[in-house]
C-alpha positions as CSV (number, residue, x, y, z in Angstrom):
1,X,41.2,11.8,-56.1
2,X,39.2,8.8,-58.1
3,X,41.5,6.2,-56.6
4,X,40.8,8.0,-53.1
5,X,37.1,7.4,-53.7
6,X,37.4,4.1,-54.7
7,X,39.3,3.1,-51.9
8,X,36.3,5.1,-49.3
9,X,33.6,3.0,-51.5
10,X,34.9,0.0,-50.8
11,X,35.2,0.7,-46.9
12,X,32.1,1.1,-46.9
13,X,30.9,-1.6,-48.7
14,X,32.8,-3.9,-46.5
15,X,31.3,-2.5,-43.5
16,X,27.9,-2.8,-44.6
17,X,28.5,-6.5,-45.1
18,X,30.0,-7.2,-41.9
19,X,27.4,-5.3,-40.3
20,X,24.4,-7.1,-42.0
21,X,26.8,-11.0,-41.3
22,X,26.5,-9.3,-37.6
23,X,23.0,-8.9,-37.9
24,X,21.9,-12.2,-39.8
25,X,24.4,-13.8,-37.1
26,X,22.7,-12.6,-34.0
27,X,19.2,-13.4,-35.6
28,X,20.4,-17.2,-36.3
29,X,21.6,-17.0,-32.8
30,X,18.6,-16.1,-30.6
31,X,16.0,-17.9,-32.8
32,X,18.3,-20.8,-32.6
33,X,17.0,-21.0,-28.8
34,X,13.9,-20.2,-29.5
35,X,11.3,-23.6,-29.2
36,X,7.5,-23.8,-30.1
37,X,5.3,-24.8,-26.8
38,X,3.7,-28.3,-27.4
39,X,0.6,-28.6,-26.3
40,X,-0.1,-29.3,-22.7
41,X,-3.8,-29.5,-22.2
42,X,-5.4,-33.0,-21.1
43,X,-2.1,-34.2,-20.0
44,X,-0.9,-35.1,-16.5
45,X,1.3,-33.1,-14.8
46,X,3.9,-35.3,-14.9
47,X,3.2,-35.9,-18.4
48,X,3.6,-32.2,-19.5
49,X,6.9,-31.9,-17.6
50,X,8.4,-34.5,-19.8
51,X,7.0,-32.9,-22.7
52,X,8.3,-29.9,-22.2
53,X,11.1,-30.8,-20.7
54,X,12.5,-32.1,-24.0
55,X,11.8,-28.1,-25.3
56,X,14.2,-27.0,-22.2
57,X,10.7,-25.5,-20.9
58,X,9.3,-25.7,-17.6
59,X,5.7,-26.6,-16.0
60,X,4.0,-24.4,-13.1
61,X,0.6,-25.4,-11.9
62,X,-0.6,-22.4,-10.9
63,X,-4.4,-23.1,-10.2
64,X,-6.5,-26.0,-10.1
65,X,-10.2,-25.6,-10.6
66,X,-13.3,-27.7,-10.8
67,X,-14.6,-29.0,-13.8
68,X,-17.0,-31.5,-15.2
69,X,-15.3,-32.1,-18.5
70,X,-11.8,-32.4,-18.1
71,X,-11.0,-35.4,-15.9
72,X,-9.4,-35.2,-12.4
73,X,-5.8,-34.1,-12.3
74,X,-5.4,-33.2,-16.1
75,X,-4.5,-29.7,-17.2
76,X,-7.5,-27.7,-18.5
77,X,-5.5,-24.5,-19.9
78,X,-2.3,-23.2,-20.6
79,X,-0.7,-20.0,-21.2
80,X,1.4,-19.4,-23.7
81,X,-1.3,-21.4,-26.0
82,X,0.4,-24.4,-28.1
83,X,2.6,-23.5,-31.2
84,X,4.0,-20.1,-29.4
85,X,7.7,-19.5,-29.7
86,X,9.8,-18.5,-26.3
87,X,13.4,-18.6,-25.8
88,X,14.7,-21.9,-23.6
89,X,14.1,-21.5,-19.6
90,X,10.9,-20.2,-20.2
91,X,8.0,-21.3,-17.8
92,X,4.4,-22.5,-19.0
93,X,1.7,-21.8,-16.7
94,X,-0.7,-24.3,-16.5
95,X,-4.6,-24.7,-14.4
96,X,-5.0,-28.2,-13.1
97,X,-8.7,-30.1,-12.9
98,X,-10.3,-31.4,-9.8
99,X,-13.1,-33.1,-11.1
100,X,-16.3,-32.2,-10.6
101,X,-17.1,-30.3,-7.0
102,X,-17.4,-32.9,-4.7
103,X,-17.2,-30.7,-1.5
104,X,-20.4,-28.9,0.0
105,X,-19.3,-25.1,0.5
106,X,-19.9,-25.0,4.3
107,X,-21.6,-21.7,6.5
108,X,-18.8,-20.1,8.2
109,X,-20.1,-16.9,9.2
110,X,-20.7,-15.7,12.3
111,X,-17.6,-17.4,13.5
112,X,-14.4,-15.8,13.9
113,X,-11.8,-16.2,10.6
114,X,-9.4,-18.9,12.5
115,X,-12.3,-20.6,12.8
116,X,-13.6,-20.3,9.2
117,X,-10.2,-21.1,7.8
118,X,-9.7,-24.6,10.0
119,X,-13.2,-25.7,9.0
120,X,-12.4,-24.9,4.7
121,X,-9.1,-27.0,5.4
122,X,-10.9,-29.7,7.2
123,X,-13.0,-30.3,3.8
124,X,-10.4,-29.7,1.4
125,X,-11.4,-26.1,1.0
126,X,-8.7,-23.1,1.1
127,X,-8.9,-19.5,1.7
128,X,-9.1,-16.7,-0.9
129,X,-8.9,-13.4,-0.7
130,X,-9.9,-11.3,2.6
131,X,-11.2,-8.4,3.1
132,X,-11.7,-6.3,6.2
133,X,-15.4,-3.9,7.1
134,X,-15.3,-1.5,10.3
135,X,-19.3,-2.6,11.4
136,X,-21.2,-1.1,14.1
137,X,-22.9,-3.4,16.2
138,X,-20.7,-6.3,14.9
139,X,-17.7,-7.6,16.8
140,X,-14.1,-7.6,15.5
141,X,-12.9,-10.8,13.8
142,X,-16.5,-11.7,12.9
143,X,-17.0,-13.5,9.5
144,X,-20.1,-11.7,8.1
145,X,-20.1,-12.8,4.6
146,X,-18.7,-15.4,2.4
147,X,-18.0,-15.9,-1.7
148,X,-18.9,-18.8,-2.9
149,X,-22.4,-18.5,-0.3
150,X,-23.1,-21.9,1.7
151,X,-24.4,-24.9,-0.2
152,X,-23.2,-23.2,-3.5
153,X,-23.0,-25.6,-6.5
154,X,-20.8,-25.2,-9.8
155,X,-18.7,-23.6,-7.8
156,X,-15.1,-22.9,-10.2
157,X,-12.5,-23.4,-7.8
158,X,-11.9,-24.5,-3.9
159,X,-11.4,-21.1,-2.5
160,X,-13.9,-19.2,-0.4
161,X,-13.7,-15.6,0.2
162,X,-14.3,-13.8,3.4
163,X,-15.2,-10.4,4.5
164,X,-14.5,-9.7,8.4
165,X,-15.8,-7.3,10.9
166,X,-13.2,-5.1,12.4
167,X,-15.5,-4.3,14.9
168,X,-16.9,-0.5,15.1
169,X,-14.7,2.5,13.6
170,X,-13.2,4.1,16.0
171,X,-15.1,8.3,16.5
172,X,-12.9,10.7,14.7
173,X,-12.3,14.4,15.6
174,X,-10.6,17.1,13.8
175,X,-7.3,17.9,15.4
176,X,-7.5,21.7,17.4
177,X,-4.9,24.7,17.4
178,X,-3.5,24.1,20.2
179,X,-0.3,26.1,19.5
180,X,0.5,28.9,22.3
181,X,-1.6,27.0,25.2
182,X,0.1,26.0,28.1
183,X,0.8,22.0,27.6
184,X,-1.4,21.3,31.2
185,X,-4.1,22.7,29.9
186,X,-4.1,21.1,26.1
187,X,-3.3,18.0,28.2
188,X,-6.6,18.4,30.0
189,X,-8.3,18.5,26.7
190,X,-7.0,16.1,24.9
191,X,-7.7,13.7,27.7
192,X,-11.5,14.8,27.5
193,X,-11.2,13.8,23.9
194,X,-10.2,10.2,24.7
195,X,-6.6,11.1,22.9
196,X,-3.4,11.3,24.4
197,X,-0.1,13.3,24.8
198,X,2.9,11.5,22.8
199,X,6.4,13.0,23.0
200,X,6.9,16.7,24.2
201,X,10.3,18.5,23.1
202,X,11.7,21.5,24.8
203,X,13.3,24.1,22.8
204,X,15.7,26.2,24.1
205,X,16.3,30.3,23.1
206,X,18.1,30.4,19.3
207,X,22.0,30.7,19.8
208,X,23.2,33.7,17.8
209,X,23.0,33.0,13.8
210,X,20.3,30.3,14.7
211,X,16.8,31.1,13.0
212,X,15.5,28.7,15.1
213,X,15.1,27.0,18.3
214,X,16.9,23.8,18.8
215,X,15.0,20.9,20.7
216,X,17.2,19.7,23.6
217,X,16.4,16.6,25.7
218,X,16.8,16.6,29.1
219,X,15.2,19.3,30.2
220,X,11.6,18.1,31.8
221,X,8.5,20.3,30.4
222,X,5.9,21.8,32.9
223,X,2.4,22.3,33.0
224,X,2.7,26.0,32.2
225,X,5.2,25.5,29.4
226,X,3.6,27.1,26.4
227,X,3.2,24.6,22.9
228,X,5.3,26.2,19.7
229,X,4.2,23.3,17.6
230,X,2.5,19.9,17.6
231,X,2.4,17.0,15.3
232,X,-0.9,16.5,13.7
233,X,-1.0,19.7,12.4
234,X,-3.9,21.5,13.0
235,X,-7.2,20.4,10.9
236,X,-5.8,16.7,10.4
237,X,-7.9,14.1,11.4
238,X,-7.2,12.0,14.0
239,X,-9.2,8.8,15.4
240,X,-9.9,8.5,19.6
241,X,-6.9,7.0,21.2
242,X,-4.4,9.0,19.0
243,X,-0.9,10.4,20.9
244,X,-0.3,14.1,19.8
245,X,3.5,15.4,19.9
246,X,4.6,18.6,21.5
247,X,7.5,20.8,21.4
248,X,7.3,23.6,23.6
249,X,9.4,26.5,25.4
């Protein structure tokens, strides 16, 4: 019984090595790849590509900005900061410097945003984000405000951002019950609405053991064919120009 003790101490005692050599092993092994990120900032592009190129690491200029310190065309930041360790492959993302702003920030609203984009390019300028108003008494695809403003100075990077006019909102209306009416007559006033009839189904009687009537195509709905359901539902609302479905019987 000792010797059978022994024998399962000793098991385990050489499985607890082998797994801790495992473990120290596979440690050794991914922090063998892992490199420190020099440091990036003041150099060239082309400069920090070779840098970190001798790490295995890569270089991605993601933005460049303005700035009156760091000279035209050097990095100004970079993240993961210097001295961080990441495994080989991984990619440094980097802000370049253009200088100080050189470029007057033009007035581009009022025009349409075609417009306002061709005349940023034409000075070196880009667009940034857009965003879109519905504006009464303003017409569609009508720049009405800007970000940076025009004649803006210290101005952080070459983008301008735009809101547009989509014109005015279309009127709304709270979709009726029109289940039950004849379809002529919900056709009628829907068109009185300024809205539309969209695809009308015919259902034909249940076959035995159906629960329910089966829509069919060919058959062509009349006037006085009465509406079983309609698609939006009752209570939705729905904007002028809208096409309601039907399926009727």
């Amino acid at each position: 019984m000792r010797k059978i003790f022994r024998m399962l101490l000793l098991a385990l005692v050489l499985m607890t090595v082998a797994l801790i050599s495992a473990l120290t092993a596979m440690q050794l092994a991914i922090h063998g790849r892992e490199v420190a990120i020099p440091k990036l900032v003041g150099m060239s592009p082309a400069e920090a590509e070779r840098a970190s190129a001798a790490s295995g690491l890569q270089v991605v200029v993601e933005r460049q900005f303005y700035s009156a310190d760091i000279p035209e065309g050097k990095i100004m930041t970079q993240m993961p900061p210097p001295g961080t360790r990441v495994r080989r492959g991984w990619s440094v993302r980097v802000a370049q410097s253009l200088g100080p702003q050189r470029v007057a920030i033009p007035d581009v609203t009022g025009g349409s945003e075609r417009v306002a984009e061709l005349n940023l390019r034409r000075r070196g300028l880009s667009l940034g984000s857009i965003a879109h108003v519905a504006l009464a008494g303003v017409g569609a695809d009508q720049v009405i405000s800007q970000s940076p403003p025009a004649k803006a100075s210290g101005v952080a990077a070459p983008k301008i951002n735009l809101l547009v006019s989509d014109g005015a909102e279309p009127p709304s209306y709270v979709m009726p019950n029109l289940t039950g009416q004849p379809l002529g007559s919900a056709t009628l006033a829907l068109q009185d609405a300024g809205m539309k009839v969209g695809k009308v189904s015919v259902l034909t009687p249940p076959m035995p053991g159906e629960p329910q009537p089966v829509p069919v195509a060919p058959s062509e709905p009349s006037g006085a064919s009465m509406i079983v359901t309609q698609t939006p539902a009752p209570g939705q609302r729905i904007v002028a120009g809208s096409a309601v479905n039907f399926e009727v019987r």
